[in-house]
C-alpha positions in Angstrom: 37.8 -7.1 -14.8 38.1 -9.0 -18.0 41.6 -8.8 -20.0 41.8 -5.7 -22.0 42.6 -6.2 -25.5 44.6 -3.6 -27.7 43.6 -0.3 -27.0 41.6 2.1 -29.6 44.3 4.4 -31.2 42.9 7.7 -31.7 41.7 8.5 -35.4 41.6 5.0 -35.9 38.3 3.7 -33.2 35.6 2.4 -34.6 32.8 4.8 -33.7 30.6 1.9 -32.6 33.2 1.6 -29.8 32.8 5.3 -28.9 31.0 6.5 -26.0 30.6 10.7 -25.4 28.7 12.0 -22.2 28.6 14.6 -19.2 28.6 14.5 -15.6 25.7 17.1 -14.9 24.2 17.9 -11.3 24.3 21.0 -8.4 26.8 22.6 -7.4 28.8 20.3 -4.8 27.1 17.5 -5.4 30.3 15.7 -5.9 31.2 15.7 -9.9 34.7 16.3 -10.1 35.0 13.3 -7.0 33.0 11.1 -9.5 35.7 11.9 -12.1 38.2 11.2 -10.1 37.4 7.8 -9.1 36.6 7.2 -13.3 39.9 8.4 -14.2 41.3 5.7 -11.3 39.6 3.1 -12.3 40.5 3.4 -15.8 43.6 3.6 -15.1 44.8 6.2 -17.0 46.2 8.1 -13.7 48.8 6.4 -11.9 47.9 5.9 -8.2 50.6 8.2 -7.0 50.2 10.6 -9.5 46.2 10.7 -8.5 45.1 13.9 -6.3 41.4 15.2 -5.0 39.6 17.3 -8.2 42.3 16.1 -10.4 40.3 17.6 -13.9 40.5 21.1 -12.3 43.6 22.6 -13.1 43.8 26.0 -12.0 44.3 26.9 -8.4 41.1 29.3 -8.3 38.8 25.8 -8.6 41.5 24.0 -5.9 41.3 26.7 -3.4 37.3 27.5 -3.5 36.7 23.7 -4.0 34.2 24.2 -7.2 34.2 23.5 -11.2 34.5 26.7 -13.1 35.8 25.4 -16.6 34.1 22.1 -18.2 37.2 19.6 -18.8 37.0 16.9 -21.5 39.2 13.9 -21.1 39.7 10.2 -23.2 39.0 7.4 -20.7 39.2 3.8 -21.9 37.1 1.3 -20.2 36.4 -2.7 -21.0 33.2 -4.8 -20.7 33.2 -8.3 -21.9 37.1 -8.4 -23.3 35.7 -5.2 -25.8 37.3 -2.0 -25.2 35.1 1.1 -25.2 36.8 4.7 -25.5 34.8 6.9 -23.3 35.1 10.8 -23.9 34.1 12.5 -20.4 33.6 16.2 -19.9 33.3 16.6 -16.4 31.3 20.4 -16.2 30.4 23.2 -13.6 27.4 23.1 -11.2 26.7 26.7 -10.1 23.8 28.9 -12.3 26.6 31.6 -13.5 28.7 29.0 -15.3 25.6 27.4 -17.4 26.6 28.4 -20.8 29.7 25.8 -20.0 27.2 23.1 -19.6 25.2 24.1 -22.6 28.3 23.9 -24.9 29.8 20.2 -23.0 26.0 18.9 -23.7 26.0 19.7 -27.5 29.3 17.4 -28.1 27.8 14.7 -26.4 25.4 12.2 -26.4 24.6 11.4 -22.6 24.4 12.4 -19.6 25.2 11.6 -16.0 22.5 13.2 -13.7 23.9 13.2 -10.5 22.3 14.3 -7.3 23.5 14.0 -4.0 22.2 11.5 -1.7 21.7 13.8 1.7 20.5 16.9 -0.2 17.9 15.6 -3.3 17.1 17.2 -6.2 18.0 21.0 -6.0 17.4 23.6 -8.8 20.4 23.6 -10.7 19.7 19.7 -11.0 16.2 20.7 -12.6 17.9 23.2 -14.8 20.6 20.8 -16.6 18.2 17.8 -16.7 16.0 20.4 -18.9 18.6 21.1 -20.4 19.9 17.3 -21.1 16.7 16.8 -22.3 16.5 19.6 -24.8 19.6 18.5 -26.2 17.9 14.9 -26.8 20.7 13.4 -24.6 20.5 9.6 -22.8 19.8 10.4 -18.7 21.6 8.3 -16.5 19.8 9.3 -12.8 22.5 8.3 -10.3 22.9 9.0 -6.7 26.4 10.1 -5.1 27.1 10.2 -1.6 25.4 7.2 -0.5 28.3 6.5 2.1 26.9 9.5 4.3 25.8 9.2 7.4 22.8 11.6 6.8 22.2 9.9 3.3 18.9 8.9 2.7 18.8 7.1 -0.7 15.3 5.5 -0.8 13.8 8.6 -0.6 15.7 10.7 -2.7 15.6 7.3 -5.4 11.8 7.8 -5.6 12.3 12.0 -6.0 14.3 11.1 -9.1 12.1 8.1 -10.5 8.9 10.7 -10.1 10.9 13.4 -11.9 12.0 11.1 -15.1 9.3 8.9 -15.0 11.1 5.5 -14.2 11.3 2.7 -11.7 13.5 4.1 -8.6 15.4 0.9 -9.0 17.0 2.3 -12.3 18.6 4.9 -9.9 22.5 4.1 -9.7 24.0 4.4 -6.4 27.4 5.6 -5.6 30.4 7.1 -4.0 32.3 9.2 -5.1 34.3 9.3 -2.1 35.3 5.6 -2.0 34.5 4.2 -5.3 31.4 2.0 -4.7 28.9 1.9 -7.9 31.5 3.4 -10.0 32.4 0.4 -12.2 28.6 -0.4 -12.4 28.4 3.3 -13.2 30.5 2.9 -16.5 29.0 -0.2 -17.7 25.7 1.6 -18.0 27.2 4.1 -19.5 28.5 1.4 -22.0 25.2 0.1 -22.4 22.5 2.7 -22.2 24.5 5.8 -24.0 24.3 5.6 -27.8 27.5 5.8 -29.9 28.1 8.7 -32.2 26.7 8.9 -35.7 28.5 11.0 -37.8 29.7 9.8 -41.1 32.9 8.1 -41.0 33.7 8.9 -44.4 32.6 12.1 -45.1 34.1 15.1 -45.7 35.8 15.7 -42.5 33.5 18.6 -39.6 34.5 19.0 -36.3 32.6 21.6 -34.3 35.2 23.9 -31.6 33.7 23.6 -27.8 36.5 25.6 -26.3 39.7 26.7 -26.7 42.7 28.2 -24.4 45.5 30.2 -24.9 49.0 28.8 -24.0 51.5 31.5 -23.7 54.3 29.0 -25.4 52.2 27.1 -28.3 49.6 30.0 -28.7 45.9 28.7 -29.5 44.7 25.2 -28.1 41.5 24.6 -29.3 39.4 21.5 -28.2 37.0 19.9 -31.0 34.6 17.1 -31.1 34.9 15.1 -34.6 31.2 14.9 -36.1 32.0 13.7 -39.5 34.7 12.4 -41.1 38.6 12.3 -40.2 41.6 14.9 -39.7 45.1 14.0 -40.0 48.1 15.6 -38.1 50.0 18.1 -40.7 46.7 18.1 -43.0 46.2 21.4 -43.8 42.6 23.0 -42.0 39.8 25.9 -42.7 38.1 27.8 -40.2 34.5 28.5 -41.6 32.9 30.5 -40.0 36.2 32.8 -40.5 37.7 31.6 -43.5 40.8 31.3 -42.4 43.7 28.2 -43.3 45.9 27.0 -40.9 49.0 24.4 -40.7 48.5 22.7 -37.2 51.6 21.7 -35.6 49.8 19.4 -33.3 46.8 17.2 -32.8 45.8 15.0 -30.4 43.3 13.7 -27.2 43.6 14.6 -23.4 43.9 11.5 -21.5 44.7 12.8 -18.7 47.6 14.8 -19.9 47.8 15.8 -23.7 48.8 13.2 -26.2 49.5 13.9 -29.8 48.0 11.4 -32.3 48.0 11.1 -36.4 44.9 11.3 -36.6 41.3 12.4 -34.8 38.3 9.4 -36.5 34.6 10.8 -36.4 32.5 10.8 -33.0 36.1 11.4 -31.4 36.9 14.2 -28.8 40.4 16.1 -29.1 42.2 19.4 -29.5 44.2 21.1 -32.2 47.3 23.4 -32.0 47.6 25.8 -34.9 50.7 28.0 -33.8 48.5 31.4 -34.3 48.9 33.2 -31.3 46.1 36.1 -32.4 43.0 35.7 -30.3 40.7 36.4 -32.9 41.4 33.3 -35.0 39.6 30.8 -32.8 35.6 31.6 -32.2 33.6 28.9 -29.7 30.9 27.4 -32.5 32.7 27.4 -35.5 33.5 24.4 -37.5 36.7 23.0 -38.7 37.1 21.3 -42.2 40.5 20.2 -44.1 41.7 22.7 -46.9 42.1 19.7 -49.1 38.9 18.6 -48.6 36.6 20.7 -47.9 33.1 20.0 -46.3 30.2 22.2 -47.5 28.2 23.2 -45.3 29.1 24.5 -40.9 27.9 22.0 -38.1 25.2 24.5 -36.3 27.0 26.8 -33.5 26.0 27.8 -29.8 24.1 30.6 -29.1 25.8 33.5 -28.1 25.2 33.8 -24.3 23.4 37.1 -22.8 25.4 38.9 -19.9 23.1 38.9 -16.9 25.3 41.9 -15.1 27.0 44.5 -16.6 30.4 46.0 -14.4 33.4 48.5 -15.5 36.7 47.2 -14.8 39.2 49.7 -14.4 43.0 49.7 -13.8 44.4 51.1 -10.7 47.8 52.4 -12.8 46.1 53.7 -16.0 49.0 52.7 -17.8 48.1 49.2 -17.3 45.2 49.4 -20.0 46.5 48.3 -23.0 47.9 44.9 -20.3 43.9 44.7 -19.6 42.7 44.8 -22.9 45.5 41.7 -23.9 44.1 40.0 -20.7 40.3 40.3 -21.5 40.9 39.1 -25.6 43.1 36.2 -23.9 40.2 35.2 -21.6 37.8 35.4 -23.9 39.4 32.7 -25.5 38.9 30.5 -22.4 35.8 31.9 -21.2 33.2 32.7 -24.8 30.4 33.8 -22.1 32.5 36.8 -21.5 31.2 40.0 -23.2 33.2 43.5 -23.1 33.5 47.0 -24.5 36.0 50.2 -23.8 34.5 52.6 -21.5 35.9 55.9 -19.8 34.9 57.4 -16.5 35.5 60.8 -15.1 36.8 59.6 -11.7 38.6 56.1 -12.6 39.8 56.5 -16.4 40.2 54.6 -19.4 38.7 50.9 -18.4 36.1 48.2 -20.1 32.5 47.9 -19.3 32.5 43.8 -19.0 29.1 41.7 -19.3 28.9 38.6 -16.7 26.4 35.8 -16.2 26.5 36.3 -12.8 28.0 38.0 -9.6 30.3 34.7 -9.2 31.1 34.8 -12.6 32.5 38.6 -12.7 33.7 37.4 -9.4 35.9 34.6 -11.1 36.8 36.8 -13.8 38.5 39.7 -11.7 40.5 37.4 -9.5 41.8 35.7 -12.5 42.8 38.7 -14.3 44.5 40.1 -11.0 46.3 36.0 -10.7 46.8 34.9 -14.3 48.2 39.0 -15.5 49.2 40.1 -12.5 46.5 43.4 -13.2 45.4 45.9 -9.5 41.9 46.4 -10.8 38.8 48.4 -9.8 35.6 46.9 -10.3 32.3 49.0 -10.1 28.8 48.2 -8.6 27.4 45.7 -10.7 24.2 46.9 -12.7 21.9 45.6 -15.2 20.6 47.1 -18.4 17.8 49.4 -19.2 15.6 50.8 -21.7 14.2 54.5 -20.9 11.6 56.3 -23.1 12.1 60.2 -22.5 9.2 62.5 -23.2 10.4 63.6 -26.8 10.0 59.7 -27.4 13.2 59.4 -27.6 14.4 55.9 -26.9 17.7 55.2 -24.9 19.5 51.3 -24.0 21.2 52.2 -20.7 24.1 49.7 -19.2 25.5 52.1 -16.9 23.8 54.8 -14.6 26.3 57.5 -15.8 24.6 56.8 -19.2 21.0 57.5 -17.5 19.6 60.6 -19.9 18.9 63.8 -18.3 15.1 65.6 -18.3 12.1 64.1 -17.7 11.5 60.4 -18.3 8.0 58.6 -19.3 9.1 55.3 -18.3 11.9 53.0 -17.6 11.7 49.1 -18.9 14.1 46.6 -16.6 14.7 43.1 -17.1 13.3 40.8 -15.3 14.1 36.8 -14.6 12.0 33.6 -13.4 13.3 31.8 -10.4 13.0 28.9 -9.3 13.6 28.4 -5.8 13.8 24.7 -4.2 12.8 24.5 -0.3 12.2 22.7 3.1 8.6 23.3 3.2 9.2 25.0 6.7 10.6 28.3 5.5 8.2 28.5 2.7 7.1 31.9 5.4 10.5 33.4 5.2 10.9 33.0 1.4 7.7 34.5 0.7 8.8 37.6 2.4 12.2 37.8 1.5 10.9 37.8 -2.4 8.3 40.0 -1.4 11.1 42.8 -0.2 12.7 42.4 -3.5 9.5 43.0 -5.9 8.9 39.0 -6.6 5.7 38.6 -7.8 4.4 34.9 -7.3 3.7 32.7 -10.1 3.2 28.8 -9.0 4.5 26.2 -5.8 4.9 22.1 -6.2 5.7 19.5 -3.8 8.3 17.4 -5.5 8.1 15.5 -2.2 6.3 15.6 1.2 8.7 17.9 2.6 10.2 19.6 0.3 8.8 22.5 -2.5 9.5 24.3 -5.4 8.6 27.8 -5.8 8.5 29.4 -8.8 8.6 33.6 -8.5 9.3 36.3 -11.1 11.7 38.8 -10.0 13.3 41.8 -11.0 17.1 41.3 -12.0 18.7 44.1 -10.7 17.4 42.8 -7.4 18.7 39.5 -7.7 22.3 40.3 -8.9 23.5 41.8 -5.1 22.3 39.8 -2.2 19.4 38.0 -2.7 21.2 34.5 -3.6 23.1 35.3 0.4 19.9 36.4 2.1 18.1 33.5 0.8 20.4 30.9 1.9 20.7 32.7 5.5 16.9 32.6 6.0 16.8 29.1 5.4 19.7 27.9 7.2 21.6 26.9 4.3 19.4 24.3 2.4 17.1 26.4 -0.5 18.8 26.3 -4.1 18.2 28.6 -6.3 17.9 28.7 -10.3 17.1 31.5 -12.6 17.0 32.6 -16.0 15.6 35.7 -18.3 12.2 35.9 -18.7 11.0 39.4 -20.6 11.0 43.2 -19.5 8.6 45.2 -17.2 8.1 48.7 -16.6 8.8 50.3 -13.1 9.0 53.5 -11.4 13.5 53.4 -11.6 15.4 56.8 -10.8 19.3 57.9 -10.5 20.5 58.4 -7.9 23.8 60.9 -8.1 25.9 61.1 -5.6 27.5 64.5 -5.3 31.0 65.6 -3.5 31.3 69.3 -3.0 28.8 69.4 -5.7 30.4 67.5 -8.3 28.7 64.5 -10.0 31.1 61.1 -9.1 29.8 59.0 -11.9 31.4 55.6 -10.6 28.6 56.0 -7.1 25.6 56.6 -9.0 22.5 53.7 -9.1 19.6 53.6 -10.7 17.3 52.2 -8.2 13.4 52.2 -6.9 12.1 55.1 -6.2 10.7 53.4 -2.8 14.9 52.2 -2.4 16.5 55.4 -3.5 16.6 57.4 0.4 18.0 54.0 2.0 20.8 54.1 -1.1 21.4 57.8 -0.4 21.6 57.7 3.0 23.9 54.4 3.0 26.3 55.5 0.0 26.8 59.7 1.8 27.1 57.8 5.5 29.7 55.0 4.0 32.0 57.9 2.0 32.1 60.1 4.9 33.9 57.7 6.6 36.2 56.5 3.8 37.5 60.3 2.5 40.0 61.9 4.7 39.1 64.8 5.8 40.7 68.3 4.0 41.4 72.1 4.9 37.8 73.0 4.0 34.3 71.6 4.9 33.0 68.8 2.7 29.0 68.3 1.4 28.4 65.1 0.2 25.1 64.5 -1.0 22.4 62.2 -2.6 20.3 63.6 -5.2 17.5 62.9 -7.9 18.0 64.7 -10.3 18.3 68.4 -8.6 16.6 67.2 -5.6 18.8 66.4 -2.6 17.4 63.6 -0.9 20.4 62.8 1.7 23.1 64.5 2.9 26.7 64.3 5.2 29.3 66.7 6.2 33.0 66.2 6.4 34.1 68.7 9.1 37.2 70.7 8.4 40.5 69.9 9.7 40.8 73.4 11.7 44.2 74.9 13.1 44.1 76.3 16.7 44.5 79.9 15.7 44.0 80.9 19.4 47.0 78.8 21.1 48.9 82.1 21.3 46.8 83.9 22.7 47.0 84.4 26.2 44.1 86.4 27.8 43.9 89.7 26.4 41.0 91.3 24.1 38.3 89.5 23.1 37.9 91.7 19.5 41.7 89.9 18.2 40.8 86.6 19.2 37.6 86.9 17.0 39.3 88.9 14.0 41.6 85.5 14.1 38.8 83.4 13.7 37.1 85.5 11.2 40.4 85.4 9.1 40.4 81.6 9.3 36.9 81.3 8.4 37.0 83.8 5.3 40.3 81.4 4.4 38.3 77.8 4.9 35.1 79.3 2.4 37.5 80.6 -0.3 39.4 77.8 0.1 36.1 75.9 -0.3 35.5 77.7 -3.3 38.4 77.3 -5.0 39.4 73.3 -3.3 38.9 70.2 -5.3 38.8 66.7 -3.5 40.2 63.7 -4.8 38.6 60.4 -3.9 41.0 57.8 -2.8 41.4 54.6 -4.8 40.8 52.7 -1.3 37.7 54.7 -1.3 36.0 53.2 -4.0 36.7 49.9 -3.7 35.2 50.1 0.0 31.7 52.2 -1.2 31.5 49.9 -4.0 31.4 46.6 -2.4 27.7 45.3 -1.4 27.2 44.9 1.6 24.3 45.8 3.9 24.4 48.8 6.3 25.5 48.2 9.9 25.4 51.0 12.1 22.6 51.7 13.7 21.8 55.2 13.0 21.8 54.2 8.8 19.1 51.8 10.0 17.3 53.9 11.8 17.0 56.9 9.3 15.5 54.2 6.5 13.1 52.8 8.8 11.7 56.0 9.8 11.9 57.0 5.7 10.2 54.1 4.8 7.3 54.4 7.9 6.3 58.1 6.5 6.4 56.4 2.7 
């Protein structure tokens, strides 16, 4: 490598020398190993400071070995005795944590489309190349892995140069793993990835892409310098909020945080304003100085749509306010996040939370319960409805205790288009499995002789539970799966109640298909018949629609041996004993209330597929006389 000269100073690179992009592709298709080796090679990270997935910092990523937060980081790089600053974002892979690509593709101006060398194009790769391309970004195709044993580069080279129209031998190849490609990797990225063109001396705009809450400094936010320059200690407006601020501290991430003077145009970099009140930083808004003010706001992100809707719920109710501190402070971190209070009859005072995803509400309850230290219930995930009564009334439904009563002329659900990516040899199995769930299908290409994309329309609510684990199963692992909203549909939807000793438990109820709604009865009374301990008194627990009970189980009474002294003797005491006891158990009955352990719910609400043989049974034989 040629000797570096003097390095760019923040605030005071030349924007020609400036080089923003992403590292896009699937999930585990080797990213955050990519960045690794970038960050090594630049030397910004001493060897023996250096350690696998270095850009995820919280222990969540380390542990389940995948990308949940989009980090961006200052790497310096030299080609021909010039040095370049490069600004990296290295971003998630996996469909729930989209938004995060969206918002790392609007700050930059290239992209690294990376695809693994064993596996090929999968659908999440499709997805953020569409992306990428909406966005009007440079495409770097470049394939990872190609140390592999089972890597098959010529093949997958000619998927890629089909897909962007291009030679295949424009395809990088690299790995991640031992470095190979990487320096040729950032040359082109040199070469082929325009530099920013904001106005250097403008009136100074810098658009927020993220921000995070540090419990000693308050706000961080991270901005991306489109116009103009901003100067530690200069005074700055929010203005979207209107708000002024006196930063304490400005600076770039390279690896670590450095303060600087000053942040130059095109330049990527955070800013510390002290406030430690959550609602003073929004994702999208623009920053300007107070002194000199721009006039018109950079265009923002689009506020994300929640996918799933859940209720989170303390275990101690006294931990509420703790939660609601914990949600505004995640927010902060995580903008796709969407929440509201709710109360329940059975679980308290809580928040009905909005998710992307299953992984992302996922993600979101283990870091509440790690990062506050918060025992939390989470309900069965749901989506949101729109139900037309016979008055004509209209009602927007995102929980099934919300589900109007009397009769109903029809229920609108949302429904998504997926696109599911294939060895052409369980085509069979995936046609079937859709099928199960109400998929109706649209189109099917061959991106290559073996493998095909499907493209089906599904209801969401029967996506959001097992789908994604089913599909993978029936295909031994290798279909990928993408999705995103497409529209309403009507369908024939009812609530299902379930009802202990005759009272309504509003956390079990569903709204499901009316061709689904036994199988849910019968699964839900069989699963809390084994979870609530048994009492003095006879238990009903039932399934109903409505007023019709469609399912039914009976916790037996836990029952004294009245008779023990009796020895021999007449028959008429031994029955007026039993006639007391059983005059005692229905009053008792009458008058007895259960209480559903805490255990309890998290057990019924966790979704998983019956097991025992006489649930499966009892559905089979419902759905044969359907």
């Amino acid at each position: 490598m040629p000797q570096m000269t003097a390095h760019n100073q923040p605030g005071s690179t030349d924007q020609k020398l400036v080089r923003n992009f992403c590292i896009i592709a699937h999930i585990d298709h080797g990213k955050s190993t990519v960045a690794d080796r970038i960050l090594q090679l630049s030397g910004i990270v001493e060897q023996r400071e250096m350690r696998d997935r270095f850009l995820d910092r919280m222990d969540i990523e380390q542990e389940r070995g995948i990308t949940i937060k989009s980090q961006a980081v200052r790497v310096p790089w030299t080609v021909d005795g010039v040095e370049y600053t490069l600004g990296m974002i290295d971003t998630p892979g996996h469909v729930d944590f989209s938004y995060e690509v969206s918002r790392s593709l609007a700050a930059c101006e290239g992209a690294v489309l990376l695809v693994d060398a064993t596996q090929g194009i999968e659908a999440q790769t499709l997805s953020n190349l569409y992306m990428a391309i909406d966005n009007d970004l440079a495409i770097i195709p470049v394939l990872n892995k190609i140390d592999l044993p089972s890597a098959d580069p010529d093949k997958h080279a000619d998927e890629i140069a089909g897909l962007l129209g291009i030679d295949s031998s424009e395809v990088l190849r690299v790995s991640g793993k031992t470095g190979d490609g990487v320096d040729e990797l950032l040359n082109r990225i040199v070469s082929d990835i325009p530099a920013p063109t904001g106005e250097a001396d403008a009136e100074p705009r810098a658009l927020i892409f993220d921000s995070v809450y540090d419990s000693y400094r308050g706000i961080v936010t991270y901005i991306r310098m489109v116009d103009g320059e901003l100067k530690s200690r200069q005074k700055i407006r929010m203005m979207g909020l209107g708000t002024v601020h006196d930063p304490i501290e400005l600076g770039v991430i390279s690896p670590e945080m450095q303060p600087t003077k000053a942040l130059g145009a095109g330049e990527v970099g955070y800013i510390i304003t002290g406030v430690k009140d959550v609602s003073q930083s929004k994702v999208g808004d623009t920053i300007t100085a107070q002194d000199n003010m721009a006039q018109e706001a950079l265009p923002g992100y689009r506020d994300p749509q929640p996918m799933v809707y859940a209720g989170l719920f303390p275990i101690d109710n006294a931990q509420f306010p703790d939660l609601r501190d914990a949600l505004d402070k995640l927010k902060l971190n995580d903008a796709a996040l969407v929440y509201e209070p709710e109360t329940s009859v059975a679980l308290g005072f809580g928040f009905r939370c909005g998710f992307l995803g299953l992984l992302h509400m996922e993600i979101v309850s283990e870091r509440l319960r790690r990062e506050f230290g918060l025992d939390l219930i989470s309900t069965a995930p749901s989506v949101t409805y729109d139900v037309v009564m016979d008055d004509r009334s209209e009602h927007h439904v995102t929980n099934p205790s919300e589900f109007p009563e009397g009769k109903v002329r029809s229920v609108t659900e949302p429904i998504v288009s997926a696109d599911i990516i294939l060895p052409k040899e369980f085509i069979g199995a995936v046609m079937e499995l859709c099928q199960d769930h109400r998929g109706q299908m649209g189109t099917m290409e061959y991106i290559s002789p073996e493998r095909v994309e499907m493209h089906y329309t599904i209801p969401l609510a029967e996506i959001v539970f097992d789908f994604f684990d089913q599909l993978k199963s029936r295909t031994k692992g290798y279909a990928s799966l993408d999705y995103h909203e497409s529209g309403e549909q009507t369908a024939d939807l009812v609530k299902v109640d379930i009802l202990i000793q005759g009272e309504t438990v509003d956390a079990f109820s569903a709204i499901v298909h009316r061709d689904k709604a036994y199988s849910y009865g019968v699964m839900m009374t069989k699963k809390l018949r084994e979870l609530i301990p048994r009492q003095q008194f006879e238990i009903p627990i039932q399934a109903a629609i409505g007023s019709r009970i469609i399912a039914r189980e009976t916790i037996r009474a836990l029952r004294k041996d009245v008779l023990a002294k009796c020895y021999g003797g007449d028959i008429t005491r031994k029955r007026k004993l039993l006639e007391k006891q059983k005059a005692g158990k229905k009053r008792m009955k009458m008058l007895g209330h259960v209480e559903v352990p805490q255990e309890a719910f998290i057990a019924a609400l966790s979704t998983d597929e019956p097991t025992d043989r006489d649930t499966k049974d009892k559905i089979r034989a419902a759905q044969k006389a359907n």
